[in-house]
C-alpha positions in Angstrom: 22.8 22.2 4.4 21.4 21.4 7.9 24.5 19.8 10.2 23.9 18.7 13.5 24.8 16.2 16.1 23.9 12.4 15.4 21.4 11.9 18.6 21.0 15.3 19.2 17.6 16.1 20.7 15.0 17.2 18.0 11.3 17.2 17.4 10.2 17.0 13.8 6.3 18.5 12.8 4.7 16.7 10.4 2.2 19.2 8.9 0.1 19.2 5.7 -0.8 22.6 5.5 -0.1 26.0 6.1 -2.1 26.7 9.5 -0.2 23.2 11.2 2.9 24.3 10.0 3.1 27.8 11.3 1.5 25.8 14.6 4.3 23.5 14.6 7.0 26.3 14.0 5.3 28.6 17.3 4.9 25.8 19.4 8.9 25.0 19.0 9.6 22.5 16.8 13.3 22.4 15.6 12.1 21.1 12.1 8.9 20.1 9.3 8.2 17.5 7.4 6.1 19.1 5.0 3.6 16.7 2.7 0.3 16.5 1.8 -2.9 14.1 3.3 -1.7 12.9 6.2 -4.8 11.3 6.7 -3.8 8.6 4.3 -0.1 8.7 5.4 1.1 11.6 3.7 2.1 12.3 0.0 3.7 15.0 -1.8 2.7 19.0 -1.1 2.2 21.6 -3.5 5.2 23.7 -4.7 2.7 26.4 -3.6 2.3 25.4 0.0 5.9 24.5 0.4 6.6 28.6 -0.9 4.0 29.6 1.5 5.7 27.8 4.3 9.2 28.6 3.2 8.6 32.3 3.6 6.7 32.1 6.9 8.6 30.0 8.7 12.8 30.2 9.9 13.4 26.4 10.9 14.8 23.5 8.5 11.9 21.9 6.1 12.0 18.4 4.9 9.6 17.5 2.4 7.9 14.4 2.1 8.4 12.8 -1.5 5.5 9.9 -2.2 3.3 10.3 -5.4 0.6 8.2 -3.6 -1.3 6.4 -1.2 -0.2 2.6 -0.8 2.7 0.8 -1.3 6.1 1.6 -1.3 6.9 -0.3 -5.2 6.8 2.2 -7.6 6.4 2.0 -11.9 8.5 3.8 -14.1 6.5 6.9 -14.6 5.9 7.2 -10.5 9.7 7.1 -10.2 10.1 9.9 -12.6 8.1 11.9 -10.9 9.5 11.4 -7.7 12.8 12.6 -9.3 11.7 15.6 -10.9 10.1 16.9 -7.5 13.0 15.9 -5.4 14.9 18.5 -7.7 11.7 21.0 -7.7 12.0 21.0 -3.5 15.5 21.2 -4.0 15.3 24.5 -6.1 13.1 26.0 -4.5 15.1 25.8 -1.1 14.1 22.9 1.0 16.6 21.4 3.3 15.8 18.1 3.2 14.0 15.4 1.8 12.2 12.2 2.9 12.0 9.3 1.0 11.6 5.5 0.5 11.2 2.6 -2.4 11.3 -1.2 -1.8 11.2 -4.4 -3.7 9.2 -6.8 -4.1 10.9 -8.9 -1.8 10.4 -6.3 0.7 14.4 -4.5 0.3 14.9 -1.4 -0.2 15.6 -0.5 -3.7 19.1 0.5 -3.8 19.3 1.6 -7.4 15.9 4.0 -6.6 17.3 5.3 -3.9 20.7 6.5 -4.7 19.1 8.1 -8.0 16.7 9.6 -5.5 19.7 11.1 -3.3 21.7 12.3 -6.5 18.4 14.2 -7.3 18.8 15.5 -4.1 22.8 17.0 -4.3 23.3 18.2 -0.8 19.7 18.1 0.9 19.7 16.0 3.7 17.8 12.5 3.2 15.5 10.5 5.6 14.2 7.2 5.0 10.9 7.2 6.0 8.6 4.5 7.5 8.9 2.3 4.3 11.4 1.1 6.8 8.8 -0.5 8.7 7.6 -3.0 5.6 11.1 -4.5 5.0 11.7 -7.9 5.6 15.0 -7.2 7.5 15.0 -4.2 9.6 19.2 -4.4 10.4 20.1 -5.2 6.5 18.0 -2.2 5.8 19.5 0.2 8.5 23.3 -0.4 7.3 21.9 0.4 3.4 20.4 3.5 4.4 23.8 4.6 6.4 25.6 3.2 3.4 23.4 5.4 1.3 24.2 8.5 3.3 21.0 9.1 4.8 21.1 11.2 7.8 18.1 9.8 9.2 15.7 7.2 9.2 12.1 7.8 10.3 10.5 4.3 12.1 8.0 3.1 14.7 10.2 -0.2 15.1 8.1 -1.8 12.5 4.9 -1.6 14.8 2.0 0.1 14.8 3.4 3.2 16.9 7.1 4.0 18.5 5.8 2.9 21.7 4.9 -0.5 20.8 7.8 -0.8 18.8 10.3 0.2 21.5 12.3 -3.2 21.8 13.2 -3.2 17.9 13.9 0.5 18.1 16.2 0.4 21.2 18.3 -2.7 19.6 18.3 0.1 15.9 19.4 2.9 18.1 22.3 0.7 19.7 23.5 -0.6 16.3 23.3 2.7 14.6 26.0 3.7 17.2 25.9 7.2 16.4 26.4 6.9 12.6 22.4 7.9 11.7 19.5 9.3 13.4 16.9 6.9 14.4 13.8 8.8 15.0 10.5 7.9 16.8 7.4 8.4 14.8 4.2 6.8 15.0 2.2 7.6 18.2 4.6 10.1 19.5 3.0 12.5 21.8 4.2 14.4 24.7 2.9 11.6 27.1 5.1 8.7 25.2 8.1 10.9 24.5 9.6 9.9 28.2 9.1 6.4 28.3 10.0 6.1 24.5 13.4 8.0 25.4 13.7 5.6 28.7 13.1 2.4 26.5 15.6 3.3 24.0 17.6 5.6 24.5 16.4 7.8 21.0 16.5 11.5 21.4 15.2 12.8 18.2 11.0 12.3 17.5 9.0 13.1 14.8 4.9 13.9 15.4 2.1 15.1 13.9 0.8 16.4 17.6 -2.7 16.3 16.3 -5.5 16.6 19.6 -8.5 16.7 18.2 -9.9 17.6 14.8 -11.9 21.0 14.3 -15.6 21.3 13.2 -15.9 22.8 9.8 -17.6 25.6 9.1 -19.7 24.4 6.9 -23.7 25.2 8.3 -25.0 23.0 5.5 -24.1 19.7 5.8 -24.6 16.4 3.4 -23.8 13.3 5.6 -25.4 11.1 3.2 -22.2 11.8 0.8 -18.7 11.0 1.2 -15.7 12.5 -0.6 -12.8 10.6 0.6 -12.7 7.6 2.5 -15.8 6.3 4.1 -14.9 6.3 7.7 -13.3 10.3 7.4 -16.1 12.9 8.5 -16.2 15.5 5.2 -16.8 18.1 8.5 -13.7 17.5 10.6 -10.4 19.5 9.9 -7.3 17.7 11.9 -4.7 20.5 12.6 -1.6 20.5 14.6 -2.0 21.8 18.3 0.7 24.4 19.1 -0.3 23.6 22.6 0.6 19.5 22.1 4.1 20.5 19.9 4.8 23.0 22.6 4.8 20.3 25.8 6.4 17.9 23.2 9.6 20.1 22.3 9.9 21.5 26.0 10.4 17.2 26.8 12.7 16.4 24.1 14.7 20.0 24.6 15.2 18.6 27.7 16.6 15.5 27.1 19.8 17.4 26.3 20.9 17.5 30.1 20.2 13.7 30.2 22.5 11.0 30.5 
C-alpha cells in the first residue's frame, strides 16, 4: 500500500500500452493509470499488459476498471465483471484502482462502490471522472471521502481542468486535506501552472500525448474504417517522454511553493 501526503505533488500517466507506459515511467512520472483505449476514454487493460508493465516498470500502478465505452450505469453482469477484475489487478499486484458507478439520477452508487472497494482490500481507490456527470459535485465529493477513496480524478465537471478551474478550486478547498483532488482533462505542461495558480491542486493526472505516429503500414485502405469514423486506422497516439518529462519537472516543483 502506496501512503503519501494528501496534496502532495504528483503527476499520474495515463497510458494504454506498453511503449506509453515505459515513456511515462522515463520521463518521471511518480505513478500510471494503466487501461485500455484511451481514445474512447479508457477501459480495462489486459492482465497481460498490466504483467508486462508490472515487471518493467518501479513506480505505483493504478488500473483503470470500466468494462466499456459509455455511460457510467452498469447491469448486473457488467458489475460482476468489474468485481472479479478489481480482485484479478489486485492479485496480481497493482497498487491501486480507479473506479466509478452512478445512478440514474446521476449519484454515485453507494452500494456499487463500496462492494467495488471491498473487492479491492487495501489498494488505494480513485474515483474517476464519473465525477464529472453527477448532478451534485459537493454531495458526491463527501461520499467518495466517506467511502475512503484516496483520490478523486476530475476536470471540474468541464470539458478540461482548465476550464473547470473555478469548480475545482472551490473541491480543493472543501476537501481540506482529507482527499486528493486531481487535475485531469487537458493537462499538459503549459496548463499545469495556471491550473495550480487557479486552485491551488498539486497532484495532475495526463495522458501527455503530442502528436500521434504514422503507422507503418505501406499499404493503406482509407476507404475502410475499423473503429470510429473520425480515428485515422494509420495514426498510433503514444505518450511523449519529452511532454511527461517538462510536466513532472513543473509539478516536482510545486513542492517549494507556498
Amino acid at each position: 500500500m502506496n501512503i503519501r501526503t494528501v496534496n502532495q505533488p504528483l503527476l499520474e500517466g495515463c497510458v494504454d500500452s506498453y511503449a506509453s507506459g515505459m515513456a511515462a515511467f522515463r520521463g518521471g512520472a511518480d505513478r500510471l493509470e494503466l487501461c485500455a483505449n484511451l481514445a474512447i476514454g479508457g477501459t480495462t487493460p489486459s492482465p497481460s499488459l498490466f504483467q508486462q508493465v508490472r515487471r518493467d516498470c518501479s513506480i505505483p500502478i493504478h488500473v483503470l476498471i470500466r468494462p466499456r465505452f459509455g455511460d457510467f450505469l452498469y447491469d448486473p453482469q457488467e458489475l460482476e465483471e468489474m468485481y472479479r477484475e478489481i480482485e484479478r489487478f489486485r492479485d496480481l499486484g497493482a497498487d491501486g484502482v480507479v473506479i466509478g458507478v452512478l445512478t440514474p439520477q446521476g449519484e454515485l452508487d453507494l452500494d456499487n462502490m463500496r462492494r467495488m472497494i471491498d473487492c479491492a482490500g487495501d489498494l488505494s481507490v480513485t474515483l474517476h471522472r464519473a465525477f464529472d456527470m453527477t448532478r451534485d459535485p459537493y454531495k458526491t465529493l463527501e461520499s467518495a471521502i466517506a467511502l475512503g477513496c484516496r483520490t478523486v480524478l476530475t476536470s471540474g465537471q468541464a470539458n478540461s481542468a482548465y476550464a473547470g478551474r473555478d469548480l475545482l478550486r472551490e473541491l480543493f478547498h472543501r476537501a481540506a486535506g482529507r482527499i486528493d483532488v486531481m487535475a485531469g482533462a487537458g493537462v499538459k505542461s503549459g496548463t499545469i501552472p495556471d491550473l495550480f495558480q487557479a486552485t491551488g491542486i498539486r497532484v495532475f493526472h495526463t495522458s501527455a500525448r503530442r502528436e500521434a505516429l504514422d503507422s507503418g503500414m505501406l499499404y493503406r485502405k482509407d476507404s475502410v474504417s475499423i473503429g470510429l469514423p473520425s480515428l485515422s486506422e494509420y495514426e498510433i497516439w503514444r505518450t511523449s517522454e519529452d511532454e511527461v518529462r517538462a510536466c513532472a519537472q513543473i509539478v516536482h516543483a510545486l513542492a517549494a511553493c507556498k
